[in-house]
N, C-alpha and C positions, 0 to 999 in steps of 0.2 A: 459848261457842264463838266464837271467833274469823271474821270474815265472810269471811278467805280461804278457811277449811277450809270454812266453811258455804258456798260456792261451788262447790270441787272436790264436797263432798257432793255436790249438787245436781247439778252437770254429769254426775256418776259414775250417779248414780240415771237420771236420762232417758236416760244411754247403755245400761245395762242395758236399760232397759224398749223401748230401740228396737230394741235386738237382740231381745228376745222376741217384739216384736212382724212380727218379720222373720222369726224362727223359725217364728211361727205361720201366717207367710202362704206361707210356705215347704212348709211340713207339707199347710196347703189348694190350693197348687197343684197346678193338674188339666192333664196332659199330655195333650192331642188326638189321634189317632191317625186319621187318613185311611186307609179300610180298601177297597180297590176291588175288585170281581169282578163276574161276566157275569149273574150271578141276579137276573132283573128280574121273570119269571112267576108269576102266582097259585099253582104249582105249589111254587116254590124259594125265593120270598122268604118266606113265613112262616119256613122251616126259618133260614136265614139270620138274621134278626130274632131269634127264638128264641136263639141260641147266642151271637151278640151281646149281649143283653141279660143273657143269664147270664154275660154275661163283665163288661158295666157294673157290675152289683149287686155284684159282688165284689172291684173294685178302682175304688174311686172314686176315685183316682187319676191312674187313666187309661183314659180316655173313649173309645171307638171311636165313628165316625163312619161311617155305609157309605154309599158312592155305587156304583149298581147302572151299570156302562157295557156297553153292548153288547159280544156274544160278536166280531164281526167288528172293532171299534175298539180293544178292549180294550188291545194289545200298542203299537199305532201310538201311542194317547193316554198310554200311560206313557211310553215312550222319548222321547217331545216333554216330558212331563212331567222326565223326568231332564235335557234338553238344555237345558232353560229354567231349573231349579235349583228345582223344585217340584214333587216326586213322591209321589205317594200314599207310605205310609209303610210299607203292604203291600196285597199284590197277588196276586189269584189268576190263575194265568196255562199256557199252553200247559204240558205237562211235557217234552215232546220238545225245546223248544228253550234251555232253562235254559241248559245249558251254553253255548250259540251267546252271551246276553247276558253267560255270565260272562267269555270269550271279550274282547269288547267292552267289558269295563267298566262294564256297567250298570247292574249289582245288586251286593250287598252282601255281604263276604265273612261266613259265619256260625259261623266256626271258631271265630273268636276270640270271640264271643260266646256260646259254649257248645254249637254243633249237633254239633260232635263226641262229646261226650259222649252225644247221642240217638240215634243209629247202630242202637242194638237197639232203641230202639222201634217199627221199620219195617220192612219187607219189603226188605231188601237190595238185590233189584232197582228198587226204587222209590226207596229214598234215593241207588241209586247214580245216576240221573238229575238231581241237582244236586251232582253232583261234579265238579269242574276241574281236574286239574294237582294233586290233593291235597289239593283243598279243600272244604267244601261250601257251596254258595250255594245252597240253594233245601231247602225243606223239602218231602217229598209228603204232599199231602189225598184226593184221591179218584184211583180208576183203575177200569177193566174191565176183560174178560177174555172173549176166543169159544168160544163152544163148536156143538155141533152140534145142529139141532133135528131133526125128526122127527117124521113125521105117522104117527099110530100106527090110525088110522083106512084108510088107505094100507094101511101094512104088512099088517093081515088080510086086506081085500082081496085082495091078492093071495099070499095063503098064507104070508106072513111072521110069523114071531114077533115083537109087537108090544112085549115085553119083551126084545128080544136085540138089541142098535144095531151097526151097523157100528163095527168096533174098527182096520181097514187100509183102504190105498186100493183093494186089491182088493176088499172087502167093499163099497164105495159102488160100485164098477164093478159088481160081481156082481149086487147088490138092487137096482141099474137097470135091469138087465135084465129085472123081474119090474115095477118101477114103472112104467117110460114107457108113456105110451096116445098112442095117436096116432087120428085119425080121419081114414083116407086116408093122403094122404103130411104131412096137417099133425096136430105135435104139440099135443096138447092138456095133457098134464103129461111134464114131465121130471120122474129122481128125481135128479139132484144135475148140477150144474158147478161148481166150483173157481169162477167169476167171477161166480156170484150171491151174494147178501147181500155181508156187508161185509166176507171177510176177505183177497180182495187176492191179489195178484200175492208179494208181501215175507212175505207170514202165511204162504205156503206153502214161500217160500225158508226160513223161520223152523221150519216144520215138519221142516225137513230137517236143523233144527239146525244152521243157516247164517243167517248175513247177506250185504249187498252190501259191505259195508265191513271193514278189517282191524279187531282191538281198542279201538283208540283211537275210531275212526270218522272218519277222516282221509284215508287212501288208500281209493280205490274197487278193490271185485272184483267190480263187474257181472257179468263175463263166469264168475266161478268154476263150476267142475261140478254143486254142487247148487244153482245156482241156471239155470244149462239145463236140467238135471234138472227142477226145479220148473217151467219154462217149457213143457217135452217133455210134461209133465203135462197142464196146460190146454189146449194143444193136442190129446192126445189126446182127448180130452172135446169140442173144439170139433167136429173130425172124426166125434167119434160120432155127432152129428146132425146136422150142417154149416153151416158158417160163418153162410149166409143165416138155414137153421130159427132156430141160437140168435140171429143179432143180433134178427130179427123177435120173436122171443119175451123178448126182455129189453127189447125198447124196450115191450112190452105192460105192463109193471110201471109200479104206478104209487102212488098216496097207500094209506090201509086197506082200502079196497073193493079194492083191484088190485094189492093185499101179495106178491109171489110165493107165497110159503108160507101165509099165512092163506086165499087164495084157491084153494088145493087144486091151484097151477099148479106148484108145486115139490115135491116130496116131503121132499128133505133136503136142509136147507141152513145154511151156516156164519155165525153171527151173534154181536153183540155182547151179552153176559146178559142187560144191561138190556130186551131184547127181550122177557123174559118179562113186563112190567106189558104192553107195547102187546097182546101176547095175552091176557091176563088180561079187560083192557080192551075190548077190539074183537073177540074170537072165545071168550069163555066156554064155551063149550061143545066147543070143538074140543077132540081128544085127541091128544094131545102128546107126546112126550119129549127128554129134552134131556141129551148124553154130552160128552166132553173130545173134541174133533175127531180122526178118525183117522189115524193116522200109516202109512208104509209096513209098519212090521214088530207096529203094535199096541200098541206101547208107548210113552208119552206120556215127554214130554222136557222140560226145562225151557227151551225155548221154540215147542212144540206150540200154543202158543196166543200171540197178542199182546195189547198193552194200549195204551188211550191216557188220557188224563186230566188234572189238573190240578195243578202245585206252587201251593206260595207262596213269593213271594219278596219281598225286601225292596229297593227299586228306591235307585242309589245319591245320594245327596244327602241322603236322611233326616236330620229334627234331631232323629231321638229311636229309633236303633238299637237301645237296650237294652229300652227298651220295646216296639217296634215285635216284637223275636224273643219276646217274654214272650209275646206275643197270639198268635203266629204257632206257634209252639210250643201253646199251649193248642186254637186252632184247629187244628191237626193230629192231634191224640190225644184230649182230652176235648171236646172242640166235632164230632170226628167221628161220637163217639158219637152220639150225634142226630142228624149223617147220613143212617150207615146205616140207623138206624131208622126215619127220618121219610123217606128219599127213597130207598134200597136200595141206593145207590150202594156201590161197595165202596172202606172208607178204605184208605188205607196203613199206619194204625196197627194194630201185630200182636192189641193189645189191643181195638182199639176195633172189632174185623171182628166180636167174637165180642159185641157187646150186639144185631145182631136174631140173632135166635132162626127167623127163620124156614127151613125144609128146602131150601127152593129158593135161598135168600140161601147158605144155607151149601155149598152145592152148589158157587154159585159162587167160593165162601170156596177151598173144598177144591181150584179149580183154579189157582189163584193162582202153585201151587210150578209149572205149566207156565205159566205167563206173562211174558212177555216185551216188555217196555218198549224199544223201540230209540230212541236220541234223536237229533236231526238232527244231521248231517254238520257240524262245526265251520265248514267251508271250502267243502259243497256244501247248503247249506240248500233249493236249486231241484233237487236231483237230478233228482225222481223224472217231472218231466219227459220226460227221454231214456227213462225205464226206464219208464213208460207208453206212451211209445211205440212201444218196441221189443213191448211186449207187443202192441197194439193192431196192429201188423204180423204180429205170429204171428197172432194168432186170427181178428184181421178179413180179413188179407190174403194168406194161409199161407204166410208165409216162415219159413224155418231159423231157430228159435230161438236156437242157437249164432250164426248170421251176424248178426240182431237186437241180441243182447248184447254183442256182437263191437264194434259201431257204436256201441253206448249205454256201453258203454267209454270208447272213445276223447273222446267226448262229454264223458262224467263229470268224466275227469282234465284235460281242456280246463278245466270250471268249477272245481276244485280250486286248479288251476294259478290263474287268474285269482283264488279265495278266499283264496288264501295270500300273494298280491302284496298285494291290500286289506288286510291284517290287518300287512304288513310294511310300509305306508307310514308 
């Protein structure tokens, strides 16, 4: 052979072999994934840890990384995270305000990456919270849902059927009148007020199958009819024992020793599901029930109840989108499964609601088609603001509900106006 050819051989050979050797280290490259959420407690990070590593064992590939950042920093340290050009690569983060960063440009469109096609695997309301303009940015992981609890200990006492729950708002007016004890002119239990536990001034406009906002959630309707209506409400309730009795008796609430409802100072009151472990937990032996909150006419609606909780989303600057949705997707559907089993939270996967088994989980399963996800105002993310106040003027200070929201109006569309300037600079 000639020493030209025996040269090209040669060169030909080692180029081969560098390319395979490229191939192969190609093949072993392991893509990082910076994976960030607010679960830091003895409680959440096992679970955590747990779904991650089942996620490591099966694509070694690509490696997730989790950094646990506090539930108050969380949002602030991403968005400096995107401004500086170095953003975790997903993120578990508020559900209400998805839209407002997709809005902003700060997360990642996930159309094009396939989230379109997952659409069913979610509770409609809940995937509809990372949608913008037709698009979706944000995938949903975990949410809740209020329901009504009910001291069934109470109920016999006073000649109530401890298996029959108020089903309308007359029904909670009615069976107070049999609950409240007073000793003198001071109350020692009320059986219900609209502004104990945690379901809100907005959860009762929501009862009515109303919001503050048009469709989009862009123009403000503070001031709409059922939402005086809903105001007229609490009010009358404030009236029933009066202004002084409930503020003194609601600033009396306090850590589990001084629970409203566990401490036998409430009768029934509207709370978030997850309530039932701190009962479980702290009052074992108390007797309980627990119904879909009640509505004026009895029949629950598909926003009878509200939710808040958490997406994921993928913050924008990421160098590894395609991977980053692969995890993010896994972690929403088969990572939730272990969720709800291990923490009882309830996912947003249609699928993944139904791996606990347990009666009281499922309960809250089954209230799901009444709840109701509202996510912040693109243009007024501070609303609620005015509309705390106005309420805080009805109850605390008895003024006209209508005049209140009349004000918390004009208020609104004040910061609208100024969120739409911002957004058009």
């Amino acid at each position: 052979m000639r020493k030209g050819h025996l040269l090209l051989l040669t060169v030909s050979c080692l180029s081969m072999l560098g390319m395979g050797t490229s191939l192969a280290q190609a093949k072993k490259e392991v893509v990082k994934l910076n994976f960030w959420a607010h679960w830091l407690s003895a409680q959440r990070r096992p679970t955590i840890d747990k779904i991650i590593n089942n996620w490591n064992a099966k694509n070694p590939n690509i490696q997730v990384e989790y950094t646990g950042i506090p539930f108050d920093q969380i949002i602030n340290k991403t968005l400096a995270g995107v401004a500086a050009g170095n953003p975790p690569d997903v993120v578990v983060i508020d559900i209400r305000t998805s839209r407002f960063r997709a809005a902003k440009n700060q997360i990642t469109d996930l159309s094009a990456l396939g989230a379109d096609k997952s659409a069913n695997l979610f509770f409609p309301n809940l995937y509809a919270t990372g949608t913008y303009k037709g698009k979706q940015y944000a995938l949903p992981f975990v949410t809740d849902t209020r329901m009504l609890f009910y001291n069934k200990k109470a109920f016999k006492e006073v000649g109530l059927d401890p298996n029959k729950a108020p089903k309308t708002w007359d029904d909670l007016w009615n069976y107070s009148n049999k609950l409240d004890k007073k000793d003198g002119d001071r109350y020692t239990r009320m059986g219900f007020h609209p502004n104990f536990g945690d379901y809100g001034y907005t959860g009762w406009v929501g009862n009515l199958q109303d919001t503050l906002f048009d469709k989009e959630f862009e123009d403000p309707r503070v001031n709409n009819a059922n939402a005086v209506k809903a105001l007229e409400f609490m009010k009358k309730w404030t009236d029933r024992y009066g202004s002084q009795n409930y503020s003194s008796f609601k600033a009396s609430f306090g850590g589990a020793g001084q629970d409203e409802f566990m401490s036998g100072k409430v009768a029934m009151v509207v709370k978030n599901g997850n309530y039932i472990t701190t009962l479980q937990r702290n009052a074992p032996d108390m007797e309980w029930g627990m119904v879909a909150v009640p509505t004026p006419n009895g029949k629950p609606g598909n926003m009878t109840s509200w939710g808040g909780g958490f997406n994921l989303e993928i913050p924008r600057g990421t160098k590894h989108p395609k991977e980053a949705y692969a995890f993010a997707r896994y972690l929403a559907t088969e990572g939730a499964k272990i969720w709800a089993v291990e923490q009882n939270d309830l996912p947003a996967s249609r699928t993944a609601q139904t791996a606990n088994t347990n009666p009281l989980f499922k309960k809250l399963v089954g209230n799901m088609k009444y709840t109701f996800v509202m996510p912040a105002p693109v243009y007024a993310p501070t609303y609620e603001t005015a509309v705390n106040k106005a309420v805080d003027d009805v109850i605390l200070r008895g003024r006209s509900p209508k005049e209140a929201l009349d004000e918390a109006q004009k208020t609104v569309e004040k910061i609208v106006q100024e969120g739409k300037r911002d957004f058009n600079k």
